[in-house]
TIDREN-284281 format. One record per atom (N, C-alpha, C): residue in three letters; z, y, x. Coordinates in steps of 0.1 Angstrom, whole numbers, padded with zeros to 4 digits, always signed. Layout:
<rs>
ALAZYX...
</rs>
This chain:
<rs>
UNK+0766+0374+1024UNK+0779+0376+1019UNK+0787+0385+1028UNK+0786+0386+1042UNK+0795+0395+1052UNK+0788+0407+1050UNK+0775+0407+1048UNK+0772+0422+1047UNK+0775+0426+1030UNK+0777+0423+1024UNK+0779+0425+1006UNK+0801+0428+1008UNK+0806+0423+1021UNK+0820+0426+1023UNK+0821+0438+1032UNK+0812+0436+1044UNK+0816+0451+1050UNK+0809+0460+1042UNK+0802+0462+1035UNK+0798+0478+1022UNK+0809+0476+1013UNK+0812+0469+1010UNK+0829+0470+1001UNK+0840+0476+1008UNK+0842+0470+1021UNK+0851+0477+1027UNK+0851+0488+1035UNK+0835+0491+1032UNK+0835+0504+1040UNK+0835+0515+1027UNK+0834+0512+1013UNK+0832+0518+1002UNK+0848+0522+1002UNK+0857+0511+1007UNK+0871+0516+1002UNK+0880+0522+1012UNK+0870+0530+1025UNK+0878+0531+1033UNK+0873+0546+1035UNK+0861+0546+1028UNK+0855+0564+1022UNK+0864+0567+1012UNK+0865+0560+1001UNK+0878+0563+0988UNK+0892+0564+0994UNK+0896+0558+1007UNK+0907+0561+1007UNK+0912+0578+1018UNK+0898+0578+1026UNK+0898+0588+1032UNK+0897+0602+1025UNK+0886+0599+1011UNK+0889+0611+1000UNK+0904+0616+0995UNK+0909+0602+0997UNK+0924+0603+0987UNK+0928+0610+0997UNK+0931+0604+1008UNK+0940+0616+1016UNK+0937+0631+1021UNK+0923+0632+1021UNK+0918+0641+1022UNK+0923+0656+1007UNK+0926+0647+0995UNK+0932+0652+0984UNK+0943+0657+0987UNK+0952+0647+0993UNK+0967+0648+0991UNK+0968+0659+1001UNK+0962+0659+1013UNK+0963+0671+1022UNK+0961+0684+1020UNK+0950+0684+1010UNK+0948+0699+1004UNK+0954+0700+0996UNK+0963+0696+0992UNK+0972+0692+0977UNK+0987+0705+0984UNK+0985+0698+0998UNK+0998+0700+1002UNK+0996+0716+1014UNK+0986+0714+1015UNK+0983+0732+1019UNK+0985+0741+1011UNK+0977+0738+0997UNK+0975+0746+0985UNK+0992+0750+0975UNK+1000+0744+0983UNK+1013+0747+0978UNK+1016+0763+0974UNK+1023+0767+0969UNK+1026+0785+0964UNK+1031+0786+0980UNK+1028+0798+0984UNK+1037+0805+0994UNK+1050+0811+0988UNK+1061+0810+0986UNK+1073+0819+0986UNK+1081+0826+0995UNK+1084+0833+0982UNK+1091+0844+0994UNK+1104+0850+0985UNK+1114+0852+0998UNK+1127+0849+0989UNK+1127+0870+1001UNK+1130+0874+0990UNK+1135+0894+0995UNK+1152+0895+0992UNK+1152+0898+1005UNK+1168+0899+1010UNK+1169+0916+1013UNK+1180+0914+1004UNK+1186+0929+1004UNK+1199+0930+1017UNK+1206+0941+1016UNK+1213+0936+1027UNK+1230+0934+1015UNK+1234+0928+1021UNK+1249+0922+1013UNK+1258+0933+1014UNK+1256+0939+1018UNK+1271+0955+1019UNK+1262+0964+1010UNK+1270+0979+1004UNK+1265+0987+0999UNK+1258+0996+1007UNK+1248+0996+1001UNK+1240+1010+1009UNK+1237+1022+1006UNK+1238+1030+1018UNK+1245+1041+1011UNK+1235+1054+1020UNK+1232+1067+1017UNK+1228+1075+1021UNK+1230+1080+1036UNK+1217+1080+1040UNK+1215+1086+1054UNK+1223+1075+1069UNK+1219+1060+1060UNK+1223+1047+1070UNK+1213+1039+1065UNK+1203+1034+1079UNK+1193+1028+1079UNK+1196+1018+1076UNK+1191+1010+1065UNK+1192+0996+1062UNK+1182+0987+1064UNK+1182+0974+1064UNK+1171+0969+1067UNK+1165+0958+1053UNK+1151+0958+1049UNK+1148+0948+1041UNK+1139+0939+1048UNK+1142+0924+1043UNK+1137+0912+1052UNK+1128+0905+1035UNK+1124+0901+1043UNK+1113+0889+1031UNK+1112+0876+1043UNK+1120+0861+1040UNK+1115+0853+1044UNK+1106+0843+1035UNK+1095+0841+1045UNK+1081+0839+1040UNK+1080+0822+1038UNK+1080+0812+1032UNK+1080+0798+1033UNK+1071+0793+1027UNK+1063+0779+1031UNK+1054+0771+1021UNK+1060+0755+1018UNK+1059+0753+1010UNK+1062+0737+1016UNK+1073+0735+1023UNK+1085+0743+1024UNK+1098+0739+1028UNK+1095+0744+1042UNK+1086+0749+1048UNK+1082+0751+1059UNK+1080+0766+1060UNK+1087+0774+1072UNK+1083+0791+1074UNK+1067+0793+1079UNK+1064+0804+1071UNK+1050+0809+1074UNK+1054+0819+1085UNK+1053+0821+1095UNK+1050+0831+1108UNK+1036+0834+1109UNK+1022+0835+1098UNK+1009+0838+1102UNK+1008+0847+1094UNK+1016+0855+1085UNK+1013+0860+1073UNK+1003+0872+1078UNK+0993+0870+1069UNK+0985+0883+1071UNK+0990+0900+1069UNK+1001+0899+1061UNK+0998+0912+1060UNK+1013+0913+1050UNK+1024+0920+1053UNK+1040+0918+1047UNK+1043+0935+1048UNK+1041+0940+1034UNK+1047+0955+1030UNK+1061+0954+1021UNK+1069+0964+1025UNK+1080+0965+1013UNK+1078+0982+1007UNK+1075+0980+0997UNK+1071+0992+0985UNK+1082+0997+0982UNK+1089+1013+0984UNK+1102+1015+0982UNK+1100+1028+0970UNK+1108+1026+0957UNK+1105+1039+0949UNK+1115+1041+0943UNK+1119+1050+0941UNK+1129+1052+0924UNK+1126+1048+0914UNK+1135+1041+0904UNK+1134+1035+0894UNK+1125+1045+0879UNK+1121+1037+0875UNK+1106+1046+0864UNK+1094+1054+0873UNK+1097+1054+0885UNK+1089+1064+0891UNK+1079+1057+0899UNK+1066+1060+0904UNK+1054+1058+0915UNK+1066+1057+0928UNK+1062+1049+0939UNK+1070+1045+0948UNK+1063+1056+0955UNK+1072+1059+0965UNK+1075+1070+0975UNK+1074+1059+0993UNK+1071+1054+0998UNK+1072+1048+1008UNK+1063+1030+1009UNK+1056+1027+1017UNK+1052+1018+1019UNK+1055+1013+1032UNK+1064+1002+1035UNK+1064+1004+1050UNK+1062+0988+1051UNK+1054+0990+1066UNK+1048+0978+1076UNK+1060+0972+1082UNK+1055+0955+1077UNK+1071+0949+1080UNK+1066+0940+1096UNK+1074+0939+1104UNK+1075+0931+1117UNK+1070+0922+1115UNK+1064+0912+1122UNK+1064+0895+1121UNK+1075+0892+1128UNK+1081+0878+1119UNK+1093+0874+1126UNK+1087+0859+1130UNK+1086+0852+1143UNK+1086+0841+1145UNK+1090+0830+1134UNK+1104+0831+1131UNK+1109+0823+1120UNK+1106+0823+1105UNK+1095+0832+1103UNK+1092+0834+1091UNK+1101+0848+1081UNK+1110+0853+1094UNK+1113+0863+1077UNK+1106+0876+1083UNK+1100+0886+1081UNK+1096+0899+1077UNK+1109+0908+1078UNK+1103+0921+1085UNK+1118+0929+1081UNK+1113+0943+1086UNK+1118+0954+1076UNK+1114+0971+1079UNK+1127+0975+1079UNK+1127+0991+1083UNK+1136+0996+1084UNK+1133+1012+1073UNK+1149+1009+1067UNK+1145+1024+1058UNK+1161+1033+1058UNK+1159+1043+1054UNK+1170+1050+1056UNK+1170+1062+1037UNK+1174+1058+1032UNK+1177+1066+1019UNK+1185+1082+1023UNK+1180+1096+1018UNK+1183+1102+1017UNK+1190+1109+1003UNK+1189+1103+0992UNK+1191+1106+0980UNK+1196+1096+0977UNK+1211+1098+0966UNK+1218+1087+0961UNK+1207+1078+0946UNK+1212+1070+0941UNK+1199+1068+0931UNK+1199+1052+0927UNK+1191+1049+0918UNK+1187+1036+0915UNK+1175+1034+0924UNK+1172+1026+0926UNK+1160+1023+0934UNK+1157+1010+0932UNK+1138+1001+0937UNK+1133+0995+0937UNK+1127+0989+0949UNK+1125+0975+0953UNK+1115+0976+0965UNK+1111+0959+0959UNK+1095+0965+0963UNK+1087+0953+0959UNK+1081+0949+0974UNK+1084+0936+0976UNK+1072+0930+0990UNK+1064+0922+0986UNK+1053+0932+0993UNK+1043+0927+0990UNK+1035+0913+1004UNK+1034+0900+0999UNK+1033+0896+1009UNK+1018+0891+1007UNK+1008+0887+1019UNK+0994+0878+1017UNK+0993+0869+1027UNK+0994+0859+1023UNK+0995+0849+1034UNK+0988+0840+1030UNK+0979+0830+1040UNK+0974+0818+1037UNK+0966+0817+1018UNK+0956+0829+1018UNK+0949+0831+1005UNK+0960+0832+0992UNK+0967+0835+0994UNK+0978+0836+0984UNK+0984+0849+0987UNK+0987+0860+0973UNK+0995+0865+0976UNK+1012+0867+0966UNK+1020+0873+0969UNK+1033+0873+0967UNK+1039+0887+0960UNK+1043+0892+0950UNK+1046+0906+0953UNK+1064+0902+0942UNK+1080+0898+0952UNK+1091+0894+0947UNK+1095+0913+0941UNK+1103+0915+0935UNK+1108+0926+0935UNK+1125+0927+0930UNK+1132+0936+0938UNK+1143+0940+0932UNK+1150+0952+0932UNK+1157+0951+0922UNK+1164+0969+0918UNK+1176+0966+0925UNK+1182+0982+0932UNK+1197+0978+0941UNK+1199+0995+0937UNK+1212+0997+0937UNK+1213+1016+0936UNK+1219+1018+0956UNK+1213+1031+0956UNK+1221+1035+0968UNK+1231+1045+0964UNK+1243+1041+0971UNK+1252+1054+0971UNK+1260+1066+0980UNK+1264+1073+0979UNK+1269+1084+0986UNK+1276+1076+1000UNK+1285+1062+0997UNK+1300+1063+0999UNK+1300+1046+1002UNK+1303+1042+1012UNK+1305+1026+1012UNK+1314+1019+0999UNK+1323+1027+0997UNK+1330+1024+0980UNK+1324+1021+0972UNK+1313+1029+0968UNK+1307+1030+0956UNK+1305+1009+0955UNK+1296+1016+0939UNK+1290+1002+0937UNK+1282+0996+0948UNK+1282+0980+0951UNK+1272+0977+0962UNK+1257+0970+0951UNK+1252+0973+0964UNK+1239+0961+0959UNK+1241+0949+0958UNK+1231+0944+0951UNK+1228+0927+0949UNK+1228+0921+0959UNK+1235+0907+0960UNK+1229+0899+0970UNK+1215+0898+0970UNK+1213+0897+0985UNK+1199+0894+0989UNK+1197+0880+0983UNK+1204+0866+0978UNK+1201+0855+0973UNK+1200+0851+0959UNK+1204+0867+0954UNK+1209+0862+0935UNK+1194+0867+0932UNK+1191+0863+0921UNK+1181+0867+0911UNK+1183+0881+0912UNK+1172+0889+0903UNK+1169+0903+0903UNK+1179+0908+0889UNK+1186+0921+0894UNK+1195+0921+0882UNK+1191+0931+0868UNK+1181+0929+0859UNK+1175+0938+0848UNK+1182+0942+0839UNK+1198+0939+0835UNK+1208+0947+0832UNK+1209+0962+0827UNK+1212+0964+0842UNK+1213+0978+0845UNK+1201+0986+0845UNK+1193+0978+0843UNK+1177+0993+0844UNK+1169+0984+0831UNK+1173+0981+0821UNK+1163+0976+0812UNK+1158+0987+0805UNK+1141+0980+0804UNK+1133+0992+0799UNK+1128+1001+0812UNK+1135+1000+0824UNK+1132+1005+0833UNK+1117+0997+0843UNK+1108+1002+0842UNK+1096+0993+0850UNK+1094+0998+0854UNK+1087+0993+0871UNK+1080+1000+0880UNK+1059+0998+0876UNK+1056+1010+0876UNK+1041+1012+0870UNK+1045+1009+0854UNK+1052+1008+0847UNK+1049+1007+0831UNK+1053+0988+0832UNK+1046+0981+0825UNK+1048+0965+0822UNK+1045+0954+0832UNK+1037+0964+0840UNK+1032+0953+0853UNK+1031+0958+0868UNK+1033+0953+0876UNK+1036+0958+0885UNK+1015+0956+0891UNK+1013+0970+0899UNK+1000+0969+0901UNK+0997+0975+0921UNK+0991+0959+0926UNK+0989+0964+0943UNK+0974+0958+0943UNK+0972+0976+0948UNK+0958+0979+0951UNK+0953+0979+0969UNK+0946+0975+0975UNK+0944+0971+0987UNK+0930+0969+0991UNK+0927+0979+1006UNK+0913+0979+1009UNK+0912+0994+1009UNK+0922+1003+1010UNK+0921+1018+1009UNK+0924+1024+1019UNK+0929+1012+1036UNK+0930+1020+1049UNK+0919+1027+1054UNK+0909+1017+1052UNK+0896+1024+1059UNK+0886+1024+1050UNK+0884+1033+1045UNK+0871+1036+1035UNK+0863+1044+1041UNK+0849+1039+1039UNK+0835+1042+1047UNK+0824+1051+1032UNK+0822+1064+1033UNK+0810+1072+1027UNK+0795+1058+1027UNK+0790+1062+1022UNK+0775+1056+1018UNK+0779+1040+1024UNK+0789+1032+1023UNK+0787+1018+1025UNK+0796+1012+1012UNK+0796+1000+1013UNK+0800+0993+0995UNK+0817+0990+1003UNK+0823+0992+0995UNK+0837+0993+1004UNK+0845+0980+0991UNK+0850+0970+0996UNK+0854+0963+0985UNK+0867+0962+0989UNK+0875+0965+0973UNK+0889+0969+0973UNK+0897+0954+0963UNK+0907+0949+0965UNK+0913+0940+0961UNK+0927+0944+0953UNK+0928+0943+0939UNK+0938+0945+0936UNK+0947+0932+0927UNK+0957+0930+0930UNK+0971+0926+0926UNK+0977+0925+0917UNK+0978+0918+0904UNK+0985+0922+0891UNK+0995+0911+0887UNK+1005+0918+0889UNK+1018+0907+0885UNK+1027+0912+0869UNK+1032+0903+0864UNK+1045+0908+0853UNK+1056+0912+0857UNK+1063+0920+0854UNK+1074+0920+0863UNK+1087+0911+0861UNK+1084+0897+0856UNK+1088+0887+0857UNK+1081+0876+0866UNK+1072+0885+0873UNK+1067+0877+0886UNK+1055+0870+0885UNK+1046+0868+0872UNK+1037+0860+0869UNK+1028+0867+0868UNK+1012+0859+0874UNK+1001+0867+0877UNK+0993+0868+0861UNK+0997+0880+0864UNK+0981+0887+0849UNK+0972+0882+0851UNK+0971+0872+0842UNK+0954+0868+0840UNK+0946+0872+0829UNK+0936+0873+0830UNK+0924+0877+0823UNK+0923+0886+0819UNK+0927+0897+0821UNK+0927+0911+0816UNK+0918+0921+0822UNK+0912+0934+0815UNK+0905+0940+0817UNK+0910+0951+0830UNK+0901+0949+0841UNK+0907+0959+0854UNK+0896+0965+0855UNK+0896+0978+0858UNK+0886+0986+0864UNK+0892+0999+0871UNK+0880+1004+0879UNK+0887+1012+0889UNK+0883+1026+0884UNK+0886+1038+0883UNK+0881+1051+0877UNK+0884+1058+0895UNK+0873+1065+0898UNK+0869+1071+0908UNK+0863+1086+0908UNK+0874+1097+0919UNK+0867+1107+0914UNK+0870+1117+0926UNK+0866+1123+0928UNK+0870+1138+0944UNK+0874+1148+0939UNK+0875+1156+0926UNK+0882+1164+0921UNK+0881+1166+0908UNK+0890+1172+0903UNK+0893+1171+0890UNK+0880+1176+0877UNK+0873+1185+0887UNK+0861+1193+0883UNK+0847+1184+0880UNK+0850+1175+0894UNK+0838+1166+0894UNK+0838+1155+0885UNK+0828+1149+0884UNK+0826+1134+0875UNK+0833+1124+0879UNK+0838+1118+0872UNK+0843+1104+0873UNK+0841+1093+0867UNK+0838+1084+0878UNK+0831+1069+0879UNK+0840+1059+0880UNK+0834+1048+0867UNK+0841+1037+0867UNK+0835+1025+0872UNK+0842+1018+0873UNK+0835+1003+0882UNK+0844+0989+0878UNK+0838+0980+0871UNK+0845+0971+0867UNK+0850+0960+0879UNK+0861+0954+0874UNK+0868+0943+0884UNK+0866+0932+0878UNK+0865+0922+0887UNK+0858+0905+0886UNK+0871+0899+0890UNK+0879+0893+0881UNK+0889+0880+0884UNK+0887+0870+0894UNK+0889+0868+0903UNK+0889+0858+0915UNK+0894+0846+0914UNK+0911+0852+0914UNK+0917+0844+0916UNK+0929+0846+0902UNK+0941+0839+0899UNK+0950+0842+0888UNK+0959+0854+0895UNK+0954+0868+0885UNK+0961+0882+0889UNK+0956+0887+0901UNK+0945+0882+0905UNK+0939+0886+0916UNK+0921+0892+0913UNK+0921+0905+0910UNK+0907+0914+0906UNK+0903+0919+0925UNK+0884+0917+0921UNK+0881+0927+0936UNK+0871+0932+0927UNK+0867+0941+0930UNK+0862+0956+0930UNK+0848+0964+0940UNK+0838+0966+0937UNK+0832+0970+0946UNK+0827+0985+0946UNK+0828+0995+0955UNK+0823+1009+0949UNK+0818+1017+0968UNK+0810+1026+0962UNK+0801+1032+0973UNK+0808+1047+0972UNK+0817+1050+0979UNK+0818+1067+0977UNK+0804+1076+0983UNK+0808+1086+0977UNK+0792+1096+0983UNK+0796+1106+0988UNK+0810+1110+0990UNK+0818+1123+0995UNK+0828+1121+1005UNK+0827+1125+1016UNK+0838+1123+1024UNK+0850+1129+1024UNK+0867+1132+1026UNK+0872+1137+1025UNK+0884+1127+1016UNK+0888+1140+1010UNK+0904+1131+0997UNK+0895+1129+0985UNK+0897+1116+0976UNK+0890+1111+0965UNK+0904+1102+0961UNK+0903+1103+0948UNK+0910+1093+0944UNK+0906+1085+0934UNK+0915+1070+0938UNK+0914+1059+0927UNK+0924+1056+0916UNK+0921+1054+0905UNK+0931+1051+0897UNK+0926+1035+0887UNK+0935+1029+0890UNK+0934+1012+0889UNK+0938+1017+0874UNK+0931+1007+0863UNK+0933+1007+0847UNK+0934+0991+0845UNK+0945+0986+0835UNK+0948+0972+0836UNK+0947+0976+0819UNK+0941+0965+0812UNK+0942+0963+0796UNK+0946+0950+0793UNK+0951+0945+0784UNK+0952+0934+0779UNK+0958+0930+0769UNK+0953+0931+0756UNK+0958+0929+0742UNK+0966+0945+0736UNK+0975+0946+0737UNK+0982+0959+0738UNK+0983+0964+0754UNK+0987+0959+0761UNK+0992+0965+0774UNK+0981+0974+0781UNK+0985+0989+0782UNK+0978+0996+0789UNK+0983+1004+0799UNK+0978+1001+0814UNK+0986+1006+0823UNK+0982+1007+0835UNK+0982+1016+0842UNK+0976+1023+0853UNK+0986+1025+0866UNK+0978+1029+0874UNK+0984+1032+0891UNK+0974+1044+0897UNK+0978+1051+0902UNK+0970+1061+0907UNK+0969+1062+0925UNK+0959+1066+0932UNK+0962+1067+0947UNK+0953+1075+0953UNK+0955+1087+0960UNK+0949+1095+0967UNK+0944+1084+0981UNK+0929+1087+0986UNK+0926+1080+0996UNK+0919+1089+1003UNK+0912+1086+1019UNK+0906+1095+1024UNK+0896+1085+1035UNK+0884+1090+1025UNK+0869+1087+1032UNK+0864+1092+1042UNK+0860+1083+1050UNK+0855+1087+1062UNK+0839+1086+1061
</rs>
């Protein structure tokens, strides 16, 4: 009878070690958020401003983040600037940019942290004149008002990644990124990569394998060294839409 009790209670002390073993990954597995702070005054031409992304999981700051870009472009247009953001101990991220042209503008951060990635975005105009109109708070919602119909890449926003260091005759695997520009990951849709060194030469396509939700990787072997470019192709039902990027093979 004591041995028919201790396998019962050793039966319920493995079930309860699973359960918490559940609850724990339950609670790692949380979304990473990320709240993109603009700065609260107007900003205005040829005064460096600063953009911050603080990074949180679980009510708790992420300070490990792998890897925190802010994507800066003119509105309807391919972004013009990618810049490498600080780590901040406390979890928020922050670059420094300086606008030369008055304008509508965009900046998407892109964040990867803890197998998760993030890409928040918001439209702010810069202007001449501290008068002028200001930007959005850094805490309100993104304001689609004033640029509707206005999207960055066409319907979706698209971050392609794995194109610092590309290697001639080795399998170089590239990770790309597909969100709505209501922030939700594109799932299931057709991604492929179209690859080519000049406009004269052949161009090669290569399908992408869904991983994760909005999350495609990619695998391709260049055979030319030098400038080659990639152009990422997203399909899905109607939606057709592309990103283009000059890269350089080593």
């Amino acid at each position: 009878m004591k041995k028919v009790l201790s396998i019962v209670l050793a039966c319920i002390t493995i079930t309860a070690g699973c359960s918490n073993d559940k609850v724990e990954k339950q609670t790692v597995e949380k979304p990473v958020e990320v709240n993109l702070l603009l700065p609260t005054t107007g900003i205005n031409v040829k005064k460096e401003i600063t953009f911050r992304a603080e990074v949180t999981q679980n009510s708790k700051v992420v300070s490990d983040a792998d890897e925190v870009q802010f994507e800066v472009g003119k509105t309807g247009e391919d972004s013009m600037a990618m810049l490498d953001a600080k780590h901040g101990a406390d979890g928020i991220y922050s670059a420094n940019y300086t606008f030369t042209d008055p304008g509508d503008y965009y900046v998407v951060a892109h964040v990867t942290a803890r197998d998760q990635h993030s890409m928040p975005k918001k439209d702010f105009i810069v202007t001449n004149t501290s008068t002028d109109t200001e930007t959005n708070n850094g805490n309100e919602a993104d304001d689609h008002g004033a640029h509707s119909g206005e999207h960055h890449h066409g319907d979706v926003m698209i971050h392609l990644m794995g194109t610092e260091k590309i290697k001639m005759n080795k399998e170089n695997i590239f990770t790309i990124h597909i969100q709505t520009n209501e922030g939700k990951a594109l799932e299931k849709a057709n991604v492929r990569i179209e690859t080519w060194k000049d406009e004269k030469g052949k161009h090669n396509y290569s399908d992408a394998k869904e991983v994760a939700p909005g999350e495609y990787k990619v695998k391709y072997n260049f055979e030319e060294k030098g400038t080659n470019f990639i152009k990422v192709h997203v399909e899905k039902g109607e939606l057709h839409d592309h990103v283009e990027k000059e890269v350089m093979v080593n």
